[in-house]
N, C-alpha and C positions, 0 to 999 in steps of 0.2 A: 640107943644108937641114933646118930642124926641122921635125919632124909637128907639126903643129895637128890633130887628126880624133875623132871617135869613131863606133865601130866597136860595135854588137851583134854579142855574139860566140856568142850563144846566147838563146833565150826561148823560154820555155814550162814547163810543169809536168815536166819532165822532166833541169831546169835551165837555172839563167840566168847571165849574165854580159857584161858593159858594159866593151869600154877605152876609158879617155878618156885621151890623149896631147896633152902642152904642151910645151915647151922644152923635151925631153927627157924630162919627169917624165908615169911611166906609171901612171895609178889604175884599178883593177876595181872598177865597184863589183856585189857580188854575184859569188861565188865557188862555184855549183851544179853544175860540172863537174868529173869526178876530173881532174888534174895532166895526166896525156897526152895527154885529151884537148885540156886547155884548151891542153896545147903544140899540138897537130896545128891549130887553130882558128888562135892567134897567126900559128904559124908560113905558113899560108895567108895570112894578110894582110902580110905582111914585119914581123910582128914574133916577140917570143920572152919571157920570162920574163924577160931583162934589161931587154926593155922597161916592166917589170910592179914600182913604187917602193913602193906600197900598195894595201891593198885594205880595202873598207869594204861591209859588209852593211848591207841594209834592215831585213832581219827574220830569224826564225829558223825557219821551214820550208824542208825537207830539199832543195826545189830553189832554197835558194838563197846554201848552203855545202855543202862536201862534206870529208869527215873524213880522207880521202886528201890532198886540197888544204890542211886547217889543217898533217898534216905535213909538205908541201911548202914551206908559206913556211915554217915554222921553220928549212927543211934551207938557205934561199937569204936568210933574218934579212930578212924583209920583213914591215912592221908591220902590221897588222889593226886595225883602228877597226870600231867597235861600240857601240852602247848599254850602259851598264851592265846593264841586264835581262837583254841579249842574250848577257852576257858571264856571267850569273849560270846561265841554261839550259843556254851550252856547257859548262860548266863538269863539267859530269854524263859528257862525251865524255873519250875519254883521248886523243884527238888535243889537247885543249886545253890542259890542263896544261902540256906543254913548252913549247908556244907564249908560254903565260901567262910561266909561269920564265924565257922569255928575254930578257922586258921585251920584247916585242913585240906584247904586246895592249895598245890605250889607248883613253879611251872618245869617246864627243859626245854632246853633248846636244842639245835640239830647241831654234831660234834662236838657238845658238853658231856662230859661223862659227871653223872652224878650218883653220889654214893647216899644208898637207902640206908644199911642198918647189915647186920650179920654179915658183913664181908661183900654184900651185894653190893651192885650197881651198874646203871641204864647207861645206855648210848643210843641217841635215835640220827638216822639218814633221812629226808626226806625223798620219797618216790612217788611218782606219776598215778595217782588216780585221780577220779570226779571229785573227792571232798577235798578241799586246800585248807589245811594241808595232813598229808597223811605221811605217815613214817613206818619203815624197820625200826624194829629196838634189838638191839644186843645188851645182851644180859652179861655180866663177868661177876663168878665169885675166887674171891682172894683170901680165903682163911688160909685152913690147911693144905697147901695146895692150890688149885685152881679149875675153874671149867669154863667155858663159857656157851652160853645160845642165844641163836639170833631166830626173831619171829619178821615176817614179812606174810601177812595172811590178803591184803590187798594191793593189788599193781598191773597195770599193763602193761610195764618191761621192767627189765633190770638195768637199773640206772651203774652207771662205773664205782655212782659211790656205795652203794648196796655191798658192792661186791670188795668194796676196799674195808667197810665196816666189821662186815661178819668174816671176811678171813680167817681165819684159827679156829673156829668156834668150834664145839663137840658136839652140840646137834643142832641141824638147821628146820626151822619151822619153815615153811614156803608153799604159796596157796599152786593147788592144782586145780584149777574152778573148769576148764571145761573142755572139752573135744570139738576142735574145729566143726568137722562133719557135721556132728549132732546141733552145733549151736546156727550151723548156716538151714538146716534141714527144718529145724524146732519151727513150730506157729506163734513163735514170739512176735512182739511189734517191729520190724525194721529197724527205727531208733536203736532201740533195746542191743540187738544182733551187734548192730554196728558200735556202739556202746561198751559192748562187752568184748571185743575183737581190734578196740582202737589201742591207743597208746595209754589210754587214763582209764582205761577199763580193769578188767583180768588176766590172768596169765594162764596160758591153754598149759594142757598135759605137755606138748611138744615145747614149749617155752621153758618151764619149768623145767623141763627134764635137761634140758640144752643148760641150766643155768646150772643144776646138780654137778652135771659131767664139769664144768668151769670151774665150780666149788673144790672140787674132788682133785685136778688138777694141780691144786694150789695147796695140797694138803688133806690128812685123813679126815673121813666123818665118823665119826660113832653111828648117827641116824640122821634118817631125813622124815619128818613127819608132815604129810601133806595137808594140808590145810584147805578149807571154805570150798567146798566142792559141789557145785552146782547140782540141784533134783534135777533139775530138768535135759539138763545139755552136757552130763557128765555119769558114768557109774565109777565103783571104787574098783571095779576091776579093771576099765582101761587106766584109770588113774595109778591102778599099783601096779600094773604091768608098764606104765612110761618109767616110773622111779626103779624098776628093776630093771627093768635097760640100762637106764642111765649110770645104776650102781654097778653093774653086774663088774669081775673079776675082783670087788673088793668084799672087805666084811661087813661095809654099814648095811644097817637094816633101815627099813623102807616101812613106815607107819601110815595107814590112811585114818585119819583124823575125819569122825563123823558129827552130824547135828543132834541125834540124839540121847550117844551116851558119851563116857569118857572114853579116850585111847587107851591105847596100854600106854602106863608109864613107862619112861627111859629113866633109867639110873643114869645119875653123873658122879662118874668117878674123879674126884681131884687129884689133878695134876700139877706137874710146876706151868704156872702161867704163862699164856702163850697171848701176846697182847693184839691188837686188827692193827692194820697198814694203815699209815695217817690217810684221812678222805681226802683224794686227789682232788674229786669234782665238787664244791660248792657252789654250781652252779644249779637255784631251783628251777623243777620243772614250769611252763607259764603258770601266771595267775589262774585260779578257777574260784570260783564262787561256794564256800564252805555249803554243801547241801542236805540236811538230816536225810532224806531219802528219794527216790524218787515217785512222783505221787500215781498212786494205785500200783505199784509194784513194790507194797514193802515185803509183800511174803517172797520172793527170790528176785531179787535185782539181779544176781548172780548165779 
């Protein structure tokens, strides 16, 4: 029987990583775990690196590729999708080079739909954080049927086009990284607070929940799985008590997506295809300066 599911297989500033499985064909999008771990992860959910056809990065902070892993798909010739930008920063890594040489790096661009393999394929928006540039991806599979999921694990708002991207989707990935309160209260640096509270930062439990209820408005959710959620300036229980507000009188279920281990999978059931609303906004957020991370906070920027 085929998997339909996806699965967080990690989130949080410490790294991340999403499999999304269709007829066989297995995508990561975001590859922020070294190789063993991401096997020990797989391998707990019944799957394994053969499960694993491509992988595809949001952006280009350090949790959310790892240099271990670029050599790893080279060693197993699994292809890497990326931004051009993204692909111009890694460039600098010497894990990339080989990868590049092997014809296994290839790019997307933002409202390009490109089709991977087993009925899959991406769609990326770009949205407002500190790395330029980072993006949503929507996933859509079109064999028998149809599903689709949209990940958005970093942002400081939700841009119009986010919202015109993942329309239809059956379950929505969306970061819940932190609690107002907690993040204005924490003995973080200043910077940092206001960093993570601006427009190009993260998106609070109240953000996020505000953007479910808009989601939900426009159409049913199977789930919503929170994503990248702050140690420090966040627990999973106010986090899962924002997304059951925000759910409450429907039947989507409300996922908190942690750092340590996997989620519970979602089943995706295929349906007849339900296609996103063409992206009104192409307008990108300003310039920022692509940033691997920021220095002495790589263990929780977020």
């Amino acid at each position: 029987m085929t998997t339909h599911r996806m699965t967080v297989l990690a989130s949080g500033s410490a790294g991340n990583a999403t499999l999304i499985e269709g007829d066989g064909f297995g995508l990561v999008v975001d590859c922020g775990l070294p190789p063993q771990e991401l096997s020990a992860r797989l391998q707990s959910i019944g799957a394994s690196w053969q499960s694993v056809h491509a992988v595809v990065i949001t952006h280009t902070h350090t949790d959310h590729w790892n240099r271990y892993t670029l050599e790893h798909l080279r060693r197993l010739n699994i292809p890497f999708f990326a931004h051009r930008k993204h692909h111009d920063a890694l460039a600098t890594n010497a894990a990339y080079g080989p990868l590049h040489r092997a014809g296994l790096t290839h790019d997307y661009e933002p409202g390009e739909r490109l089709e991977l393999g087993g009925g899959l394929s991406i769609t990326a928006v770009q949205v407002p954080h500190d790395s330029d540039p980072t993006f949503g991806v929507r996933t859509d599979y079109t064999g028998d049927g149809g599903w689709a999921v949209g990940v958005a694990s970093d942002l400081g708002k939700v841009p119009d086009g986010l919202y015109d991207l993942f329309t239809g989707v059956d379950v929505l990935g969306l970061e819940f990284n932190h609690c107002v309160r907690m993040e204005r209260a924490s003995r973080r640096p200043r910077f940092l607070v206001e960093r993570v509270l601006g427009d190009f930062g993260h998106l609070s439990n109240d953000q996020a929940a505000e953007a479910v209820r808009r989601f939900l408005s426009a159409g049913d959710l199977q789930a919503v799985v929170q994503l990248h959620l702050s140690r420090d300036c966040n627990t999973a229980e106010l986090a899962g008590e924002a997304g059951r507000r925000a759910v409450d009188g429907t039947s989507t279920q409300v996922i908190t997506a942690t750092q340590w281990q996997p989620a519970a999978s979602v089943p995706l059931i295929p349906r007849p295809p339900r296609s996103a609303k063409p992206i009104l906004s192409r307008t990108s957020p300003p310039r920022r300066s692509v940033q691997p991370c920021l220095p002495g906070l790589e263990n929780d920027a977020g």
